[in-house]
ZALO-666180 format. One record per residue (C-alpha): residue in three letters; x, y, z. Coordinates in steps of 0.25 Angstrom, whole numbers, padded with zeros to 4 digits, always signed. Layout:
AlaXYZ...
This chain:
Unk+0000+0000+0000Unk+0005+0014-0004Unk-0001+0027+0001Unk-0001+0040-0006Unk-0002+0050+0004Unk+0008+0048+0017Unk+0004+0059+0024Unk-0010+0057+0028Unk-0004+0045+0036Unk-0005+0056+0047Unk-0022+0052+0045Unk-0018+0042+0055Unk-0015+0054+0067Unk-0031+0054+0067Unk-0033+0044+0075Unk-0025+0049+0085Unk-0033+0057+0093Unk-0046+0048+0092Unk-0037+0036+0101Unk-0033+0046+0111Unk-0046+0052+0111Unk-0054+0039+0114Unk-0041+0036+0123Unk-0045+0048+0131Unk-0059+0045+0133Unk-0065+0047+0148Unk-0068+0034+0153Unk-0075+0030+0167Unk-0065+0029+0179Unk-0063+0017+0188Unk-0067+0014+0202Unk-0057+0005+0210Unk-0063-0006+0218Unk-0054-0010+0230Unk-0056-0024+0230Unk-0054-0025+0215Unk-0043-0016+0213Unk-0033-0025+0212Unk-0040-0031+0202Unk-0044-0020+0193Unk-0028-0015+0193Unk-0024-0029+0187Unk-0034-0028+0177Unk-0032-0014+0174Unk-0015-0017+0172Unk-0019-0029+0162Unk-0030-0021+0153Unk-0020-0007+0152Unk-0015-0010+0139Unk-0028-0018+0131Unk-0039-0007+0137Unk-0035+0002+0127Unk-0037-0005+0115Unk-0052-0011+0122Unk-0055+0003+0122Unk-0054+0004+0107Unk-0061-0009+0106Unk-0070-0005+0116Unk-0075+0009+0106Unk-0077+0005+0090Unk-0080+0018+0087Unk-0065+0023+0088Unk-0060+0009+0082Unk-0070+0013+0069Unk-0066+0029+0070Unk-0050+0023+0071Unk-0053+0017+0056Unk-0060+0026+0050Unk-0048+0036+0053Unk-0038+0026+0049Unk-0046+0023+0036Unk-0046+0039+0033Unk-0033+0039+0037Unk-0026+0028+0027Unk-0036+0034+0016Unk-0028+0048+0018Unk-0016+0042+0015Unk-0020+0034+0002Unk-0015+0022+0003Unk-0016+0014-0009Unk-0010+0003-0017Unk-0006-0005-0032Unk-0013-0016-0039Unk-0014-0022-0052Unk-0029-0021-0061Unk-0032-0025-0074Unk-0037-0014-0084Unk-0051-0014-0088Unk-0049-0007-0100Unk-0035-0007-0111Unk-0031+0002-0124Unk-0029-0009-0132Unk-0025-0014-0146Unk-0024-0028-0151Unk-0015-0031-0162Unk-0018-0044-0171Unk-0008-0048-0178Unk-0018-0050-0194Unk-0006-0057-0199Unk-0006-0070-0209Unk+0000-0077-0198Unk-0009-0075-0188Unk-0018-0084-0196Unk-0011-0095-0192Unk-0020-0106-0185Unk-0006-0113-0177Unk-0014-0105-0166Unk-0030-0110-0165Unk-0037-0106-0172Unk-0026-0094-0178Unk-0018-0084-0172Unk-0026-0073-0176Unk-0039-0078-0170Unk-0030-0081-0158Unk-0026-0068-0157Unk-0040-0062-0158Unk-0043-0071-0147Unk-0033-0065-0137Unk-0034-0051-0142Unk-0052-0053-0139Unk-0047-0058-0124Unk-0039-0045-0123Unk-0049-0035-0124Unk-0059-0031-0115Unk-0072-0020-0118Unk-0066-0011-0110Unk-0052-0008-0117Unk-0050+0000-0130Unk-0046-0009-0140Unk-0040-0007-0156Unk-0037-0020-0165Unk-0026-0020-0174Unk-0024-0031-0185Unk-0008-0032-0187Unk-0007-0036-0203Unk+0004-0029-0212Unk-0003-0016-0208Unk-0011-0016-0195Unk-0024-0014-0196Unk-0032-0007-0183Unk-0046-0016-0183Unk-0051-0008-0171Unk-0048+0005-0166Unk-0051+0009-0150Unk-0064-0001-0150Unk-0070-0007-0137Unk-0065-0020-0134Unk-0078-0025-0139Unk-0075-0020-0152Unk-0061-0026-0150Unk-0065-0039-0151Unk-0077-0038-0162Unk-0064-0033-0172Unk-0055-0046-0167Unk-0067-0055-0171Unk-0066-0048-0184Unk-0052-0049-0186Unk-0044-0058-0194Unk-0031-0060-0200Unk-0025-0054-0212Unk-0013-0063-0221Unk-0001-0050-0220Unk+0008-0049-0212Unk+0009-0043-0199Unk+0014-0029-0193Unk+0013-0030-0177Unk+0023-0018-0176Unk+0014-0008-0183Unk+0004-0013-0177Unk+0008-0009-0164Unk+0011+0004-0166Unk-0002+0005-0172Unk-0008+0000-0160Unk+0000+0009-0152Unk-0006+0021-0159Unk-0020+0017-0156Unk-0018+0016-0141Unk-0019+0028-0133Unk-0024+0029-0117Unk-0019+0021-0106Unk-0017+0004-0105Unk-0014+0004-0118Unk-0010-0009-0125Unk-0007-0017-0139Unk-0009-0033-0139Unk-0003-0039-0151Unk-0008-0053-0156Unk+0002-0058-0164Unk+0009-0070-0170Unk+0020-0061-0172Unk+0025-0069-0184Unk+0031-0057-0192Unk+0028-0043-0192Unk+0031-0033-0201Unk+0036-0024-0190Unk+0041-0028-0174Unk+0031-0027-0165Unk+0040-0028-0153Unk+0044-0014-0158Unk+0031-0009-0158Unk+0027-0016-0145Unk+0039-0009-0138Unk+0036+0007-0145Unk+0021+0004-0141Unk+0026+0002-0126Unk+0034+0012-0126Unk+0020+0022-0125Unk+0014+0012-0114Unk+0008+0002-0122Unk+0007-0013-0118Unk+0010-0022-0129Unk+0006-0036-0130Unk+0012-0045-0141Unk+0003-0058-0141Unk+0009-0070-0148Unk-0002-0079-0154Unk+0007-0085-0166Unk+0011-0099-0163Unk+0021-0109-0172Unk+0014-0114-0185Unk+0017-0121-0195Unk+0016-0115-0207Unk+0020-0118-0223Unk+0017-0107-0232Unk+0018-0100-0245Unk+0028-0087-0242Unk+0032-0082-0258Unk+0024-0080-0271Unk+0035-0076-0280Unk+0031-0075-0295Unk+0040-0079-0306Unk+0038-0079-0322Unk+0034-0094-0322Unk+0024-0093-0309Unk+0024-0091-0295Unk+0036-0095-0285Unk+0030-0100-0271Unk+0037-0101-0259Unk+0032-0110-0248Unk+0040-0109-0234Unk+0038-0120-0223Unk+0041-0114-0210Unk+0040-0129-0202Unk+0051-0134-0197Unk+0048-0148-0202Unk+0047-0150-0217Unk+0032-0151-0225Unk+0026-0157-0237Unk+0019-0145-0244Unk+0009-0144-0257Unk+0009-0130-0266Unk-0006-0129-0274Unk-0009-0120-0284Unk-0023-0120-0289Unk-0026-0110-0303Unk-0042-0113-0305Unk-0043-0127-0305Unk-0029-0131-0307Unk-0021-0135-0297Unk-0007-0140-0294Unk+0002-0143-0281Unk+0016-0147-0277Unk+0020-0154-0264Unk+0033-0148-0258Unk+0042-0154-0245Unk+0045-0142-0238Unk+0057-0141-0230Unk+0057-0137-0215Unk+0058-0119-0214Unk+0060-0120-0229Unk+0054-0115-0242Unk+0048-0120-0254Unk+0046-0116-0267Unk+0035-0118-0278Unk+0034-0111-0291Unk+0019-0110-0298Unk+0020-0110-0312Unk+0012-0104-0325Unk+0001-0098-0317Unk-0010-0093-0325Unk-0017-0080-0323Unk-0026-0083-0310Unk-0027-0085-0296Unk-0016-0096-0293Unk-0019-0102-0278Unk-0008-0108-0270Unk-0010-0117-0258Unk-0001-0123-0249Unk-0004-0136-0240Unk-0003-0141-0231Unk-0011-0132-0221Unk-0002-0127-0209Unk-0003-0116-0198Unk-0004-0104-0209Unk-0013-0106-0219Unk-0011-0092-0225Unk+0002-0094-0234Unk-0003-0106-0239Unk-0010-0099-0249Unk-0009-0091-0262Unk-0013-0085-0272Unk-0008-0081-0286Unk-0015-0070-0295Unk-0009-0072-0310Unk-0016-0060-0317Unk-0020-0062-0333Unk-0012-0055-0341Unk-0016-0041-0344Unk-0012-0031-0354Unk-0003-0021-0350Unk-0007-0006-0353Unk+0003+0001-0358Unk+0005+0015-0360Unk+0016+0022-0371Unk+0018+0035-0369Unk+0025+0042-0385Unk+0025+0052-0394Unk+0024+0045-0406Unk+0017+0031-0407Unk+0025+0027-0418Unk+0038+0025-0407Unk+0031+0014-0400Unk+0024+0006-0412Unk+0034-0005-0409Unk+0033-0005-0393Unk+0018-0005-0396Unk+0016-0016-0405Unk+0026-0025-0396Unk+0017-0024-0385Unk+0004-0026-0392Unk+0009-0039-0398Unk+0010-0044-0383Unk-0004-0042-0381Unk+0001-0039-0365Unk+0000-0025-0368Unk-0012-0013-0371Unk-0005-0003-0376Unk-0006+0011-0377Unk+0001+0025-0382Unk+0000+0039-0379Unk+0007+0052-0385Unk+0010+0064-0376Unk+0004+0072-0371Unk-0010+0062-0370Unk-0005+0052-0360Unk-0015+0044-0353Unk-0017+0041-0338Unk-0003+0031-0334Unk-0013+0023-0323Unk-0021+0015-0331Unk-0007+0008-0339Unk+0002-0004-0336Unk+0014+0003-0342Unk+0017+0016-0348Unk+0028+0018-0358Unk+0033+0031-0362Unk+0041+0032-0376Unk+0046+0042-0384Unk+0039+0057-0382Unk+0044+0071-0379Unk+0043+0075-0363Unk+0034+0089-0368Unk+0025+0082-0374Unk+0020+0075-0362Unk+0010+0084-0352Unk+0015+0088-0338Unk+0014+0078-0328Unk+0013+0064-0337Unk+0027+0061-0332Unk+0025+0062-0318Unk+0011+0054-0318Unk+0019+0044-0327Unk+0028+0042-0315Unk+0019+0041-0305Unk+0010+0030-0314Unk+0024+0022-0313Unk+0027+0025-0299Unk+0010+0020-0296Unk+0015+0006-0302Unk+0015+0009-0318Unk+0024+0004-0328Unk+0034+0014-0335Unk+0044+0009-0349Unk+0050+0023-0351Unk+0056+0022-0367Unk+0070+0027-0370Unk+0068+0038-0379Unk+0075+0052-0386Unk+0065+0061-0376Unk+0068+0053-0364Unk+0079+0060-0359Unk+0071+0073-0357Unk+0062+0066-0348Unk+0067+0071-0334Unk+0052+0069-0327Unk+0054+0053-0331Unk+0069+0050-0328Unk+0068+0048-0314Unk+0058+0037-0316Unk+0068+0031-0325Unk+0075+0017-0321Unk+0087+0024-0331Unk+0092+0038-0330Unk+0093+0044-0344Unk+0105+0052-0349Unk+0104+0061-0361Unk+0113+0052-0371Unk+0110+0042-0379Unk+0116+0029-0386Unk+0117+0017-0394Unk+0119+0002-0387Unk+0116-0012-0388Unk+0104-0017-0376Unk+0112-0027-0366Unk+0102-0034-0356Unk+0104-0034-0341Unk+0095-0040-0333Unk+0085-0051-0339Unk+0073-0051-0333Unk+0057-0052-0335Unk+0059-0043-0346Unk+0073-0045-0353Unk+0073-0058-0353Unk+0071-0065-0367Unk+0073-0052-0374Unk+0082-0051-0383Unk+0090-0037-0383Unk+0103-0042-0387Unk+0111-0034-0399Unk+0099-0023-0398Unk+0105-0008-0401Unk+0098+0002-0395Unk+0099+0020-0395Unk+0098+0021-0379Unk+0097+0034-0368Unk+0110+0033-0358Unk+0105+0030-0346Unk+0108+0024-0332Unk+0102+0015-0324Unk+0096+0020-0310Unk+0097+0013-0296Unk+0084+0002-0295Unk+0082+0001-0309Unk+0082-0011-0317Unk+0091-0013-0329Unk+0087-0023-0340Unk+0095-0018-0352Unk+0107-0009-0354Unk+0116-0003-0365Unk+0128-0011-0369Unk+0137+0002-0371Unk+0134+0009-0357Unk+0124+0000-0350Unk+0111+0010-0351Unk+0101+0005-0345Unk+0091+0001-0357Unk+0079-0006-0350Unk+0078-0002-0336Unk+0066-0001-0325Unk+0063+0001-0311Unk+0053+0005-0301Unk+0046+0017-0299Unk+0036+0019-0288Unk+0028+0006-0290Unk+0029+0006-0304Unk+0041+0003-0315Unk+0048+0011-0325Unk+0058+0006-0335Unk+0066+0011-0346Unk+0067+0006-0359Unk+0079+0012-0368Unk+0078+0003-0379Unk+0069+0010-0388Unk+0059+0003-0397Unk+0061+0015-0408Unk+0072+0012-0422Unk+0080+0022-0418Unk+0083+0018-0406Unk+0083+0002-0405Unk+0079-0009-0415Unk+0075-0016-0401Unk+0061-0016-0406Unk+0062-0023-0418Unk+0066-0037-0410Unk+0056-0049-0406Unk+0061-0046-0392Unk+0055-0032-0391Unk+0039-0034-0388Unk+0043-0046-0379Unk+0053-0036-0371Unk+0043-0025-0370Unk+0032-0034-0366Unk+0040-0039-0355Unk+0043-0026-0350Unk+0028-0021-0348Unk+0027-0035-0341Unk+0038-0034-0333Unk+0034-0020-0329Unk+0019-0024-0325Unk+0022-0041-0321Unk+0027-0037-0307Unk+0017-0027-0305Unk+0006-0036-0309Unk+0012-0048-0298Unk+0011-0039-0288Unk-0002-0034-0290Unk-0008-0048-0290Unk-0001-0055-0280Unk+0002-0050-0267Unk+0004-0051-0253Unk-0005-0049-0241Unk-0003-0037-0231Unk+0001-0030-0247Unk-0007-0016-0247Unk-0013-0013-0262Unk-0018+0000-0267Unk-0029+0000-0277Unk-0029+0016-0278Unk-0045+0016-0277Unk-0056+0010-0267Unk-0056-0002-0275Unk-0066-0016-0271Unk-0055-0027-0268Unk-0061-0041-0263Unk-0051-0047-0255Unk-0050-0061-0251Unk-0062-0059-0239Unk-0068-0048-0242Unk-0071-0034-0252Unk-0067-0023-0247Unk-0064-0008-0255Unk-0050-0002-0254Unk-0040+0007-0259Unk-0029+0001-0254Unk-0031-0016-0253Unk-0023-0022-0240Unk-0019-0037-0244Unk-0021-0045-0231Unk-0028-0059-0235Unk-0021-0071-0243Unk-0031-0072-0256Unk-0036-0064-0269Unk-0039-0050-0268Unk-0049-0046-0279Unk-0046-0031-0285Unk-0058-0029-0295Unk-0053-0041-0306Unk-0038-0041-0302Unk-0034-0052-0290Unk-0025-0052-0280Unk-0017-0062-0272Unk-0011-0059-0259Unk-0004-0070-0252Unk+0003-0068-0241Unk+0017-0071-0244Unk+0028-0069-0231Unk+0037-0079-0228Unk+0036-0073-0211Unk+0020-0071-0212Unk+0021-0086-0214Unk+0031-0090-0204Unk+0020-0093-0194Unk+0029-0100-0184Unk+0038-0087-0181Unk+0035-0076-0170Unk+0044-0063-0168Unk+0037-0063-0152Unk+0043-0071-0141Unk+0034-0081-0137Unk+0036-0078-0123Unk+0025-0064-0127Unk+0016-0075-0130Unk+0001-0074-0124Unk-0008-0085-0126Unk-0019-0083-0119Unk-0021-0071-0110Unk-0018-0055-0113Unk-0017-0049-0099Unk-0024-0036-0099Unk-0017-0023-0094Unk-0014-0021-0079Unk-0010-0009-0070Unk-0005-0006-0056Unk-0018+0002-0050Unk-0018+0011-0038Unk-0028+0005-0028Unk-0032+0016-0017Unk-0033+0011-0003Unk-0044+0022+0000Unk-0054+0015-0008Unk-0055+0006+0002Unk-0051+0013+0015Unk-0063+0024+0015Unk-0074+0015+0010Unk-0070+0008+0026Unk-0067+0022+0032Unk-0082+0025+0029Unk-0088+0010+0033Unk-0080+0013+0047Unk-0086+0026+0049Unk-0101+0022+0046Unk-0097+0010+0057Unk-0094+0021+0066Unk-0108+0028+0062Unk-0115+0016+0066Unk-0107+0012+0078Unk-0112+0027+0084Unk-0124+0025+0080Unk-0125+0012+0086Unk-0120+0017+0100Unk-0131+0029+0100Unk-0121+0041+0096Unk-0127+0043+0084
């Protein structure tokens, strides 16, 4: 017990005058007896000392008056003491770890539903509770609700196939929380996050936060699919066994009705590969069996779109200058084609590729350049052609993968790098007029000039798009490079290989990917519709964009290693989340003066009782 104001102990000097007062009390004298004096004086000797305190006895009204001061007294110097009490109401925010792994089922009947299961025990109705789901981006599922409302969102809630990022998460979660007995509860298989959460679980309790990491991951067995890696003769899959013991394991692949398999042995914490070949245009599915812990990466999905037609755009002053270039693409039957003459130059959106040959700069309006680049730079296509007026381009150099010099020269074509492109083509012994040029850093050179190594075909990246640079003109004076079988092929190939990698990516993807569609645009995703200008990838399936498909697969060699946690298992908690306690100042005087005020109704009753009232 601890008091808090020492000096009222002097209370206790009340009493004082009260004992001496009934100490001093006239009391009725004694008459000696001669024959029993003797007597009386033995007895009077032995009771000296206990006839005091039978007086006290004797009168209880100075016994209750006694406590009722010693009561007042203690209550003046408030005495009190320290004892631990649970919280009736907490700030809190759950964190559930909406990860592909946490759909795995080595816990009954899953992680995740194991962690809604804890995170529902946690809550009562009287705390403040916000829900966040920890995919690739956290997502808040409930802001500042009851916990009621708490747990109407966890029955809601369900996994996503991304990964996970518990470190942002935690901060966010820290930004939501303001007040006193704050706190984050994290339900996590903590497999792989994209940032730490021990890092954010210490910032968050630097401002006074408790932190709960709460491990429901457990160590399953998993085989799965972890790469889709396209290749000009299919599709190279990797499967990964992440067991310590070795597995017999079949690879389907269903294309409408057809379907093959191969059986693989895969070795112990080893990989296998599989290569799909001469898949037509279509939705290619793939299974893995047997079943195991995750079923999640033993699915996916393949999206080979039909051949389109590439619209292409050239950009000259005289249509007589491409006549070569535009029956070579025609005769592919891959590409619609089209030409314009400065000044009229359509809108750059609504093309594939855009060309520009053979014009004076004047003769374009102000500004084409400048949308030009920022059509490239949005994920368009641009072959810039070598030509006499290039030079005086000053707005379009710096998009160049080549810087332009001013001089010009004659050379054979030597090839450099073979590729998607190059390959087959047949530029050997061709002569060419070329601009001097030199290459720029993260360009690619295909072809150079035998006398000074001038770059002659050359690309790079721009923003999301890809410019090259052809300085092999298809014009008499310059080459007679359009005169050969090669020339259609090779120009073909380049309008493909300019648009191929954009088209892969655009049809297949990964989950947790983000996808602007630049418009509100109606997406039906592989449980629902929705209506969205940016769509955020988080299920395993076919994603349905007016006629255009989708496949989004997770594919992450951590996501999959089920088995793997970066939280000591000695921060595991199975069963029970303890709520928040506190040391609470407990005040003696709640008790002292409800008992002072008993003792003095006593005293009341006991006068009354005797007639002095």
């Amino acid at each position: 017990m601890e008091i808090t104001n020492p000096l009222a102990t002097w209370a206790f000097a009340a009493l004082i005058p009260i004992i001496i007062l009934y100490l001093i009390k006239p009391k009725p004298k004694d008459v000696k007896i001669p024959s029993l004096m003797f007597i009386l004086e033995i007895q009077k000797k032995q009771d000296k000392i206990s006839s005091l305190l039978r007086r006290f006895v004797k009168d209880p009204l100075l016994l209750i008056q006694l406590f009722v001061l010693s009561l007042l007294a203690v209550a003046m110097i408030n005495p009190f003491y320290f004892t631990t009490e649970t919280l009736e109401s907490e700030n809190i925010v759950l964190i559930l770890d909406a990860s592909a792994s946490m759909q795995s089922t080595d816990t009954i009947p899953s992680r995740f539903n194991k962690a809604v299961e804890l995170a529902k025990n946690v809550v009562s109705d009287k705390d403040k509770v916000s829900v966040i789901l920890a995919e690739n981006i956290p997502i808040v599922a409930l802001r500042e609700g009851s916990g009621k409302d708490a747990k109407n969102v966890l029955d809601e809630v369900k996994p996503g196939a991304t990964t996970t990022n518990l470190g942002d998460a935690i901060i966010l979660a820290k930004d939501l929380l303001s007040g006193q007995s704050k706190r984050i509860i994290v339900f996590s298989d903590f497999s792989n996050s994209a940032t730490d959460p021990l890092l954010a679980e210490k910032l968050a309790k630097a401002e006074d936060i408790r932190v709960d990491l709460v491990n429901v991951g457990g160590e399953g067995k998993n085989i799965g699919i972890v790469d889709l890696k396209p290749m000009k003769e299919g599709y190279l899959i990797t499967v990964k066994n992440y067991m310590n013991r070795k597995e017999t394991i079949t690879l389907k692949s269903s294309r409408d009705r057809t379907i093959s398999s191969e059986q693989r042995i895969v070795q112990p914490l080893s990989d296998e590969l599989f290569i799909l070949r001469n898949l037509s245009p279509g939705i290619t599915a793939i299974n893995l069996e047997p079943d195991d812990d995750f079923s999640v990466d033993n699915k996916a999905l393949i999206v080979i779109p039909t051949p389109k037609k590439y619209k292409t755009l050239i950009i000259t002053e005289n249509k007589t200058f491409t006549s070569y270039l535009k029956l070579a693409l025609l005769a592919s039957g891959s590409v619609e084609f089209s030409e314009a003459i400065p000044p009229v130059v359509p809108a750059f959106d609504s093309y594939d590729v855009v060309i520009l040959d053979k014009f004076k700069k004047d003769s374009l309006l102000p500004g084409t350049l400048s949308n030009l680049i920022k059509y490239v730079e949005n994920g368009g296509s641009l072959i810039v052609i070598a030509s006499d007026y290039l030079r005086t381009f000053d707005d379009l150099r710096s998009a160049l993968p080549v810087k332009i010099n001013e001089s010009f020269g004659k050379t054979k074509v030597k090839i450099e790098t073979i590729n998607e492109i190059t390959k087959d083509i047949y530029f050997e012994g061709i002569s060419t007029k070329y601009l001097f040029a030199s290459r720029k850093n993260g360009s690619i050179v295909l072809a150079t000039a035998q006398n000074d190594n001038t770059p002659l075909i050359a690309y790079w990246s721009l923003g999301k798009g890809t410019v090259a640079y052809i300085g092999v003109r298809p014009e008499d004076t310059w080459s007679d490079f359009h005169l050969k079988p090669s020339f259609p092929i090779f120009w073909l190939k380049l309008i493909e290989g300019m648009r191929e990698s954009d088209a892969v990516k655009v049809y297949n993807l990964k989950t947790g990917d983000l996808l602007p569609l630049q418009k509100e645009t109606n997406v039906k995703t592989p449980s629902t519709a929705l209506k969205t200008e940016k769509l955020f990838l988080d299920e395993v399936g076919i994603y349905e964009i007016k006629e255009t498909k989708i496949a989004s697969n997770l594919i992450d060699e951590k996501e999959s290693d089920i088995s793997y946690t970066s939280i000591s298992t000695a921060r595991n908690i199975s069963s029970h989340i303890a709520r928040i306690t506190r040391d609470a100042k407990k005040d003696f005087n709640y008790y002292l003066l409800p008992l002072a005020l008993v003792l003095v109704f006593s005293e009341l009753l006991y006068l009354k009782k005797r007639g002095e009232l």
